[in-house]
Every structure is written in structure tokens, then in C-alpha cells.
TIVO-282453 format. One record per residue: residue number from 0; z, x, y of N, C-alpha, C, O, CB in turn. Coordinates in steps of 0.05 Angstrom, whole numbers, always signed. Each point is the difference from the previous one (the first is absolute). Glycine has a CB too. Example, Ala and Ser with C-alpha at 12.3 -4.5 7.8 and 13.67 -1.06 7.14 Angstrom:
# TIVO-282453
<node resi="0" n_z="+156" n_x="+264" n_y="-114" ca_z="+0" ca_x="-18" ca_y="+24" c_z="+0" c_x="+18" c_y="+24" o_z="+13" o_x="+21" o_y="+0" cb_z="+12" cb_x="-59" cb_y="-23"/>
<node resi="1" n_z="-39" n_x="+31" n_y="+44" ca_z="+1" ca_x="+16" ca_y="+24" c_z="+14" c_x="-15" c_y="+22" o_z="+4" o_x="+10" o_y="+22" cb_z="-47" cb_x="+14" cb_y="-35"/>
//
This chain:
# TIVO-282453
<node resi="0" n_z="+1719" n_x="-380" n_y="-127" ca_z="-12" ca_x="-2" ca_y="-27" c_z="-30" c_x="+6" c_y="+2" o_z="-11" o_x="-11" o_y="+19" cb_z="+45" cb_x="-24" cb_y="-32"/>
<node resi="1" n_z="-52" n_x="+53" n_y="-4" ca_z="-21" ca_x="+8" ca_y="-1" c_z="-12" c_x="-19" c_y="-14" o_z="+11" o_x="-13" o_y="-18" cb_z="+0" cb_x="+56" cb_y="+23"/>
<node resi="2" n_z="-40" n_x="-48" n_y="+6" ca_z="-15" ca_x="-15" ca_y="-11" c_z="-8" c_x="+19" c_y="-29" o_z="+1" o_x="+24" o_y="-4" cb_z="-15" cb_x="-50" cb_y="+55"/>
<node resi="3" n_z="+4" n_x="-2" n_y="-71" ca_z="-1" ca_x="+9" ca_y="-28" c_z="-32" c_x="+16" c_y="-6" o_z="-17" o_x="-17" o_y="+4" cb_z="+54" cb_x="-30" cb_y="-19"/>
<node resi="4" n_z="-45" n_x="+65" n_y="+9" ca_z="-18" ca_x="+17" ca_y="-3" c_z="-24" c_x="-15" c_y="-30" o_z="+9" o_x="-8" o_y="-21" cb_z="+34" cb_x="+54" cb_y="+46"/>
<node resi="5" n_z="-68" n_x="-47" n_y="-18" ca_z="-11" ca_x="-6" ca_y="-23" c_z="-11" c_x="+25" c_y="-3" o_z="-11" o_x="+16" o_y="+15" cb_z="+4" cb_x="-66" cb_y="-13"/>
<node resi="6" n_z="+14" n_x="+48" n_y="-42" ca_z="-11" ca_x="+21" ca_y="-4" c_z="-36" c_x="-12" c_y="-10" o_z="-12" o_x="-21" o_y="-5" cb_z="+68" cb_x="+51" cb_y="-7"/>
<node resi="7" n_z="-61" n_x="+5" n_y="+14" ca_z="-32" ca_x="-1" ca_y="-1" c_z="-15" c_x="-9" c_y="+12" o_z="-19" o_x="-8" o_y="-14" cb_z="+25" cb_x="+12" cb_y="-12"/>
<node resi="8" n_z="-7" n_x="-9" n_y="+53" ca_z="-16" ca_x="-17" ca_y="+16" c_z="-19" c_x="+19" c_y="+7" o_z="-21" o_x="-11" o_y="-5" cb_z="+53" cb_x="-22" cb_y="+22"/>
<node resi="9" n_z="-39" n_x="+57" n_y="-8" ca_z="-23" ca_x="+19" ca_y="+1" c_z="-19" c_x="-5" c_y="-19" o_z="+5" o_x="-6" o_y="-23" cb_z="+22" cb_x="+38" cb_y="+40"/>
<node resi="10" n_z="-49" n_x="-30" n_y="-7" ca_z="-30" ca_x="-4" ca_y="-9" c_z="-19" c_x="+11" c_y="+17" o_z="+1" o_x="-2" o_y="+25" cb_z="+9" cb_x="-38" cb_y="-45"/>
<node resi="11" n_z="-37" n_x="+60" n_y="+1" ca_z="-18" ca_x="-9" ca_y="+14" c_z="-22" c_x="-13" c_y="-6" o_z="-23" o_x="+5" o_y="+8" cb_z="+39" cb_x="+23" cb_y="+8"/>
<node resi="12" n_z="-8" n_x="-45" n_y="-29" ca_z="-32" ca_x="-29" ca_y="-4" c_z="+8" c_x="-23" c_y="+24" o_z="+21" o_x="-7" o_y="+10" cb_z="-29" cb_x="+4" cb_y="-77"/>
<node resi="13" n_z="-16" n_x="-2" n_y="+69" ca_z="-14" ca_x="-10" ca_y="+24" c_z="+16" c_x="-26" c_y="-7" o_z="+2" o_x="-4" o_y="-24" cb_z="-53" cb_x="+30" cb_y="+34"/>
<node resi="14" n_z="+64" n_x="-47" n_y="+8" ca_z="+4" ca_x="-28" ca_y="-16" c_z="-27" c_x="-13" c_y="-4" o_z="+3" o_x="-22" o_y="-10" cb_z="+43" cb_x="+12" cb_y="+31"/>
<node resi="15" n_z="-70" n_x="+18" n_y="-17" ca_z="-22" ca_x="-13" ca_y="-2" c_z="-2" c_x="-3" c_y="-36" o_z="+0" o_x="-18" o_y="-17" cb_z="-21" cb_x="+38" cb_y="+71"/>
<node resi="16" n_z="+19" n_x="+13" n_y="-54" ca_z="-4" ca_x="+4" ca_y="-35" c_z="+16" c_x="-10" c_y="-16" o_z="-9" o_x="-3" o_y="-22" cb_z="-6" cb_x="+41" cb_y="+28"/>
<node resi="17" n_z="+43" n_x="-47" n_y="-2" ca_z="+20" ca_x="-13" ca_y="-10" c_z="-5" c_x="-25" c_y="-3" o_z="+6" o_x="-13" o_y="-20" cb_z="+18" cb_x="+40" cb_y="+35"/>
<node resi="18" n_z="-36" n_x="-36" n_y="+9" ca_z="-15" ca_x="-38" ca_y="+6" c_z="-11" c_x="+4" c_y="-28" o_z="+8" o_x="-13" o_y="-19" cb_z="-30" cb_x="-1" cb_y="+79"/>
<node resi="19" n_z="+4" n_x="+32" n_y="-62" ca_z="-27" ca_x="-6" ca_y="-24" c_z="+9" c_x="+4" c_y="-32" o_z="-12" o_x="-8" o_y="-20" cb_z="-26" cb_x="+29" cb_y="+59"/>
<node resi="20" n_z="+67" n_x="-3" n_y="-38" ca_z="+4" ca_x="+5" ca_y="-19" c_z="+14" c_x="-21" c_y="-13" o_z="-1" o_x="-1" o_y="-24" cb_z="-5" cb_x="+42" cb_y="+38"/>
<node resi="21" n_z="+19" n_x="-59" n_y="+0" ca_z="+28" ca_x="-13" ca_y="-8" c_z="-28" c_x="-23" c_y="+3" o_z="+1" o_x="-12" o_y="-21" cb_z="+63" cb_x="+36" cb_y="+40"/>
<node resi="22" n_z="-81" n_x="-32" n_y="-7" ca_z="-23" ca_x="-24" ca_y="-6" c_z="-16" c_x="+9" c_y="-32" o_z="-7" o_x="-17" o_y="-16" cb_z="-5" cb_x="+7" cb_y="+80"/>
<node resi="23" n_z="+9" n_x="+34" n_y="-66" ca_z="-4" ca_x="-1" ca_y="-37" c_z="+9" c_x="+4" c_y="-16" o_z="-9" o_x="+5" o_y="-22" cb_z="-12" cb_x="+0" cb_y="+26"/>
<node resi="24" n_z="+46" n_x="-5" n_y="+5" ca_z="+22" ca_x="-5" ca_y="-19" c_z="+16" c_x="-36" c_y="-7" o_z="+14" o_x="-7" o_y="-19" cb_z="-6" cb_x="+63" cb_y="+40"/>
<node resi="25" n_z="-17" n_x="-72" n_y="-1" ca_z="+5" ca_x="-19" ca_y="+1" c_z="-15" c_x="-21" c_y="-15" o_z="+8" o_x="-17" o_y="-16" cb_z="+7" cb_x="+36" cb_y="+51"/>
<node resi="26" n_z="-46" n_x="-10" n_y="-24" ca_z="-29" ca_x="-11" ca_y="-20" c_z="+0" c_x="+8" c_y="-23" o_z="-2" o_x="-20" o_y="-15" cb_z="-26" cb_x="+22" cb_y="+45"/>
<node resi="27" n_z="+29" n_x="+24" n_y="-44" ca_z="+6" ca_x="+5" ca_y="-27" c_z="+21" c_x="-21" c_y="-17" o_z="-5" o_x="-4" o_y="-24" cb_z="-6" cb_x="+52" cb_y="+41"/>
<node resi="28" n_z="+35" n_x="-60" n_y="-5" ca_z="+21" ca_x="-8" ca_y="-8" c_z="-4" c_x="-37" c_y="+8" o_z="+18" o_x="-17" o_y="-2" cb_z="+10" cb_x="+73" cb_y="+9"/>
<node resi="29" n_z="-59" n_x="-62" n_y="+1" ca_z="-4" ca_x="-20" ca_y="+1" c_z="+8" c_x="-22" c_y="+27" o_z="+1" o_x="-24" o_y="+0" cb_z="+0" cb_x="+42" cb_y="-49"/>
<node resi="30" n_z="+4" n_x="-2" n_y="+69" ca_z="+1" ca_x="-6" ca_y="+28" c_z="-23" c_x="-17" c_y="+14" o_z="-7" o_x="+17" o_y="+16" cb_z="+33" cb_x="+25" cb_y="-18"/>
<node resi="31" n_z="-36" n_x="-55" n_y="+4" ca_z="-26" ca_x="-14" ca_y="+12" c_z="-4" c_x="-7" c_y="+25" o_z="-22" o_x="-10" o_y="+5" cb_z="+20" cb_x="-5" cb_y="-41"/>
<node resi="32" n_z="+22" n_x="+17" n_y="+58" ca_z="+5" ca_x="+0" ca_y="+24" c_z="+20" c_x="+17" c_y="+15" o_z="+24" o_x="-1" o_y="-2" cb_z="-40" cb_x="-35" cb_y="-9"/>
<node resi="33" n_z="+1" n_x="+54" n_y="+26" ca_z="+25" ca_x="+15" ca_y="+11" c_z="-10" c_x="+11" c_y="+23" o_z="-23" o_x="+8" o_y="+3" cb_z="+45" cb_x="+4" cb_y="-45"/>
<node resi="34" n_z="-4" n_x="-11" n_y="+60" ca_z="+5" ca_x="-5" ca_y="+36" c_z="+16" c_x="+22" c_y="+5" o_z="+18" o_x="+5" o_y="-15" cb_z="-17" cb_x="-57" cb_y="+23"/>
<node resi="35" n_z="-6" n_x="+69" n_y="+13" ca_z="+15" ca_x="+19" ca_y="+12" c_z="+4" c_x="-6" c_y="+30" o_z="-19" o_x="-6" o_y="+15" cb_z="+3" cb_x="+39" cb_y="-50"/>
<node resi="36" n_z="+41" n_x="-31" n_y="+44" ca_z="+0" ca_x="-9" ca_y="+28" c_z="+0" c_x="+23" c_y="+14" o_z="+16" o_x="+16" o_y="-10" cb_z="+6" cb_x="-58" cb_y="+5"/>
<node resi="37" n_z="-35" n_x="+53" n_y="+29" ca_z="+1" ca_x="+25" ca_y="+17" c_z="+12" c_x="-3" c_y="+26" o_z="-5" o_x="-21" o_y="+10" cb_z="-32" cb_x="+35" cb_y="-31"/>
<node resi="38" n_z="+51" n_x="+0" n_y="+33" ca_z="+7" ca_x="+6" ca_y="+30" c_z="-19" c_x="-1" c_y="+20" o_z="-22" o_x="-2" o_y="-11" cb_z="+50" cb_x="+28" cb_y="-7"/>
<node resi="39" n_z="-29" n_x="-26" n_y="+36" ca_z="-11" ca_x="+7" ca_y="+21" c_z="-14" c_x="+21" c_y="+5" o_z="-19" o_x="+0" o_y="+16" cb_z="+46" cb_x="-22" cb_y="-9"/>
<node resi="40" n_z="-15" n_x="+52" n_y="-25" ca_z="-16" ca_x="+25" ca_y="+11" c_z="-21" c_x="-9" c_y="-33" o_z="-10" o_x="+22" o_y="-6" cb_z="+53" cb_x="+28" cb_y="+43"/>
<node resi="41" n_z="-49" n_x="-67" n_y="-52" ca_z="-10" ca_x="-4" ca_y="-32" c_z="+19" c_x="+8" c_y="-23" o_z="-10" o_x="-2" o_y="-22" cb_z="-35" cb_x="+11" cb_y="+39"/>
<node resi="42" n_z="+74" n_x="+2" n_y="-18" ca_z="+10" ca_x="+7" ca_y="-15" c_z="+13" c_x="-20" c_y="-23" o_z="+17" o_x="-16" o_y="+10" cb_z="-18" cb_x="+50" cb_y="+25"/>
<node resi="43" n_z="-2" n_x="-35" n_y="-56" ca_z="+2" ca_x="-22" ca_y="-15" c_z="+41" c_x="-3" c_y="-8" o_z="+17" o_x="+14" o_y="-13" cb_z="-83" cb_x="-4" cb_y="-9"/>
<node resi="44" n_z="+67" n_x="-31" n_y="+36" ca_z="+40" ca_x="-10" ca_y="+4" c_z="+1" c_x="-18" c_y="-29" o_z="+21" o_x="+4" o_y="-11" cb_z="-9" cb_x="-16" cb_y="+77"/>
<node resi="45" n_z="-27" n_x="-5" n_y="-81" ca_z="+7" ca_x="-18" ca_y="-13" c_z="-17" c_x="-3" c_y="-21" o_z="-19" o_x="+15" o_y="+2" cb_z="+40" cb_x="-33" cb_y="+32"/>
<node resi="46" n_z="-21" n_x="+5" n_y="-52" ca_z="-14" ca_x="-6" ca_y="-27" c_z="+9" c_x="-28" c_y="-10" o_z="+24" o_x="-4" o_y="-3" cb_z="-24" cb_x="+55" cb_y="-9"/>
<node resi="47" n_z="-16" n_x="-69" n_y="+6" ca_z="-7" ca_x="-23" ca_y="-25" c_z="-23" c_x="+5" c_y="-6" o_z="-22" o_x="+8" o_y="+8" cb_z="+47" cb_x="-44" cb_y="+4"/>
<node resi="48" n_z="-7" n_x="+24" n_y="-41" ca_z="-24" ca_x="-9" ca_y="-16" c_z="-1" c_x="-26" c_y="-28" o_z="+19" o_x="-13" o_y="-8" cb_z="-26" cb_x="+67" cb_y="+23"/>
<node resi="49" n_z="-14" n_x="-55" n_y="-22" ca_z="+7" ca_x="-23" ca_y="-20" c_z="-15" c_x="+3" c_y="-35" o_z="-21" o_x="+11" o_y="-7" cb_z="+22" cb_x="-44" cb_y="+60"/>
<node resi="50" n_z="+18" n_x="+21" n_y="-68" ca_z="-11" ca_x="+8" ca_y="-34" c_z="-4" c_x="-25" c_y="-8" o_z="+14" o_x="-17" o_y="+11" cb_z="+12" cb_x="+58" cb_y="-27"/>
<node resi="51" n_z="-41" n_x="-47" n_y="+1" ca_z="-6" ca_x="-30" ca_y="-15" c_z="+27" c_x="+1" c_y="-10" o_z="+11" o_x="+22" o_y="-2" cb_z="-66" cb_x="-28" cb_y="-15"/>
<node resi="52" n_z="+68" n_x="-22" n_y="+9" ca_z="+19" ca_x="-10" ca_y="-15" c_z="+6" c_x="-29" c_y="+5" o_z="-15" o_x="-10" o_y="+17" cb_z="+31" cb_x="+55" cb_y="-18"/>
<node resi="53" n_z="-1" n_x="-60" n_y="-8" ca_z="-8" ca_x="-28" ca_y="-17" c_z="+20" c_x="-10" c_y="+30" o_z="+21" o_x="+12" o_y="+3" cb_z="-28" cb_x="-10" cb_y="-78"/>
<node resi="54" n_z="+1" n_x="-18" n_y="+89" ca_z="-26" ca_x="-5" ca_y="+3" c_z="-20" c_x="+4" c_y="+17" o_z="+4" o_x="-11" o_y="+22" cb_z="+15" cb_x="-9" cb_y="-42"/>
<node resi="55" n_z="-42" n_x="+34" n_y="+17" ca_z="-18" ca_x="+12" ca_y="+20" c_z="+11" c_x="+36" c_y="+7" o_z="+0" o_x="+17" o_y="-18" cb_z="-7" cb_x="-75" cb_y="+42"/>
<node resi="56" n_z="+15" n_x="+63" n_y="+4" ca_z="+1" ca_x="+20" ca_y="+3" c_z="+34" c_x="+3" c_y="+12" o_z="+9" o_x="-13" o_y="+19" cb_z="-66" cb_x="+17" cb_y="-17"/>
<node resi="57" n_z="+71" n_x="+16" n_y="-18" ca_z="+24" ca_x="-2" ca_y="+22" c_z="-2" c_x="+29" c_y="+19" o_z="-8" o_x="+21" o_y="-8" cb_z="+44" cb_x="-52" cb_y="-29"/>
<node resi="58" n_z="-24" n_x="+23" n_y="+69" ca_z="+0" ca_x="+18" ca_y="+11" c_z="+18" c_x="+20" c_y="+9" o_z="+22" o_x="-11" o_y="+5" cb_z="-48" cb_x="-14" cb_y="-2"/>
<node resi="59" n_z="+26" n_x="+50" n_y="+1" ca_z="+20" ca_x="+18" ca_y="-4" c_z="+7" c_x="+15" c_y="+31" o_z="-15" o_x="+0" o_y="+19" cb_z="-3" cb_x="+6" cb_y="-73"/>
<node resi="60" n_z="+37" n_x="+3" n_y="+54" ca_z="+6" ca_x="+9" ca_y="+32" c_z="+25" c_x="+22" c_y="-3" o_z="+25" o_x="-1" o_y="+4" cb_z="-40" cb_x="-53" cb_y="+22"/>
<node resi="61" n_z="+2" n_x="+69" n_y="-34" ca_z="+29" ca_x="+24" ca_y="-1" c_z="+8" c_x="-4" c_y="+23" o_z="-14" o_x="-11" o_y="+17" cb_z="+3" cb_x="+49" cb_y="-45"/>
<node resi="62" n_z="+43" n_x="-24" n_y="+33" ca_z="+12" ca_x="+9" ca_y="+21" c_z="-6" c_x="+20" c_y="+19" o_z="+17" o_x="+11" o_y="+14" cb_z="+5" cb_x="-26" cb_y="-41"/>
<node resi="63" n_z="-50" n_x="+21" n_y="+30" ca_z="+0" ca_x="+23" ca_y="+13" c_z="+1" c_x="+3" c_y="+28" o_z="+12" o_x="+17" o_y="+14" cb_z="-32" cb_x="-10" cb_y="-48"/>
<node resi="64" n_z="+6" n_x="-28" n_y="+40" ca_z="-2" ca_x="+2" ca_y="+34" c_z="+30" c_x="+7" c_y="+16" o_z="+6" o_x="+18" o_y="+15" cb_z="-48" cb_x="-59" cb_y="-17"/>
<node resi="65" n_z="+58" n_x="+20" n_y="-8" ca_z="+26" ca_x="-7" ca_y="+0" c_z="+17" c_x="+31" c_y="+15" o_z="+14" o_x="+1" o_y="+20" cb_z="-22" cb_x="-41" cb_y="-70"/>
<node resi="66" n_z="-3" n_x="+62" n_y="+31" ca_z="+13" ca_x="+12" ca_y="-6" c_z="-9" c_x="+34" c_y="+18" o_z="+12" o_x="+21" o_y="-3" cb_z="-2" cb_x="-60" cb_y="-44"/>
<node resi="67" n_z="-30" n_x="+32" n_y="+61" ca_z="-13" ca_x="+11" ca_y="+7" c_z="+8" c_x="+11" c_y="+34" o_z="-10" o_x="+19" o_y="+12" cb_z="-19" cb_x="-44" cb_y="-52"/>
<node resi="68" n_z="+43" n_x="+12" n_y="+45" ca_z="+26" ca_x="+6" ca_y="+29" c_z="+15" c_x="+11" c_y="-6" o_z="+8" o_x="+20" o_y="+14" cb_z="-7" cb_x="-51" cb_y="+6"/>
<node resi="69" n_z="+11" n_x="+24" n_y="-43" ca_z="+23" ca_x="+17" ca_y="-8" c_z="+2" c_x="+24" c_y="-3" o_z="+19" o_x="+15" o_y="+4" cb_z="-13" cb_x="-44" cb_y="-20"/>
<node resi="70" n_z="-32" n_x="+34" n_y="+5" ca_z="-9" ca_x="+28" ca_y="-13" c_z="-5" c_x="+20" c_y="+23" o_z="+6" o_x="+24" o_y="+2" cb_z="-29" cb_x="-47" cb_y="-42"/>
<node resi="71" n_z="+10" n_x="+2" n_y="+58" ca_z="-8" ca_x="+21" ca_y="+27" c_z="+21" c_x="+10" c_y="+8" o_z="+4" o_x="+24" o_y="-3" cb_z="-39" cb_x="-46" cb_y="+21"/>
<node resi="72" n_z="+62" n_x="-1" n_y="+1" ca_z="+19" ca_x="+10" ca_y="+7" c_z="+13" c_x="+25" c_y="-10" o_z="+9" o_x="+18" o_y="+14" cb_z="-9" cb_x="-60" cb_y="-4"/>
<node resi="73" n_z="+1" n_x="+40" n_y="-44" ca_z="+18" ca_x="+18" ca_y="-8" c_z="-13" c_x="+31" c_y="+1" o_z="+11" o_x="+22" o_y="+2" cb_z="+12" cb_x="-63" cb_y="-32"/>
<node resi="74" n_z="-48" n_x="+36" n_y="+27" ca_z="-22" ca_x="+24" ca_y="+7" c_z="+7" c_x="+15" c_y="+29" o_z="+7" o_x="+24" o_y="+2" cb_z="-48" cb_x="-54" cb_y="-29"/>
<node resi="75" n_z="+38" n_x="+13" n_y="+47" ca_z="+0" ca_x="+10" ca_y="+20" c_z="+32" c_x="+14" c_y="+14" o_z="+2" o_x="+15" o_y="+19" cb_z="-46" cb_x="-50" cb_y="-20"/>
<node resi="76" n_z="+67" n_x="+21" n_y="-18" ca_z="+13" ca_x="+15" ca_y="+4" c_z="+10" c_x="+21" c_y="-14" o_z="+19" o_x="+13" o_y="+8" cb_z="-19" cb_x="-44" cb_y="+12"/>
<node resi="77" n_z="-14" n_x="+36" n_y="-42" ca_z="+2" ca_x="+30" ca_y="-19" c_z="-17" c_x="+16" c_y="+15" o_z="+4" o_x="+24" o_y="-4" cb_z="+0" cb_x="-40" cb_y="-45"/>
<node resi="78" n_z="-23" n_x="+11" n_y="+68" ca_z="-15" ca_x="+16" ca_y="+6" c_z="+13" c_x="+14" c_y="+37" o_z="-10" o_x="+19" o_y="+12" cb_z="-33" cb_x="-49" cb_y="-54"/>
<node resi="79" n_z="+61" n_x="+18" n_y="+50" ca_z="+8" ca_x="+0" ca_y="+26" c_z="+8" c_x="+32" c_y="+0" o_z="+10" o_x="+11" o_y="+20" cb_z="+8" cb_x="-66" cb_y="-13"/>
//
């Protein structure tokens, strides 16, 4: 069984510029804390962040990191 292919994963923006884009997109939309977690070589693996709501601030934690092995594996073996 072949591993499942994501489509559109080619890019060439930097994940840096993506950090900054998806951080003013967040602040525009009223985000007031937000954390990027990086790797080892600085490459950014994870994201929270937090929005005012009752009561105080609630905090948010997409799935991403999570998902971020998975992605490689299946990468590395489309690319074999």
C-alpha cells in the first residue's frame, strides 16, 4: 500500500515569511499572544496563541506540530 500523497505541498516562501504572515493575520483578527515553537536547525514546528474571551484569555493550540512527522515520513517517501 502506497503512502497517501499531499497535495500542494511545494512552495517557495521561506517558513519564516509564513511565521510573519499567519502572526498578522492573527493580530488583525485580535490575537494578543502568540508563540511559535522552532526546531533545532530554527525552523518553526508549532504555533499557540491566545484571543480575549470571557473569561480573560482563552488559549489556542492547533494541531500542527502533531502532524508534522507525518508529513515528513510521507514526503520522504514520495521522494525515494
Amino acid at each position: 500500500m502506497s503512502a497517501p500523497k499531499i497535495a500542494n505541498y511545494s512552495t517557495t516562501v521561506s517558513s519564516h515569511k509564513s511565521v510573519a504572515e499567519i502572526q498578522q493575520i492573527l493580530a488583525q483578527h485580535g490575537a494578543r499572544r502568540i508563540m511559535f515553537e522552532n526546531d533545532a536547525t530554527g525552523d518553526p514546528i508549532s504555533i499557540a496563541f491566545a484571543i480575549p474571551g470571557p473569561p480573560g484569555f482563552q488559549v489556542k493550540r492547533p494541531p500542527i506540530a502533531a502532524r508534522c512527522k507525518t508529513r515528513t515520513r510521507i514526503l520522504t517517501k514520495e521522494n525515494r
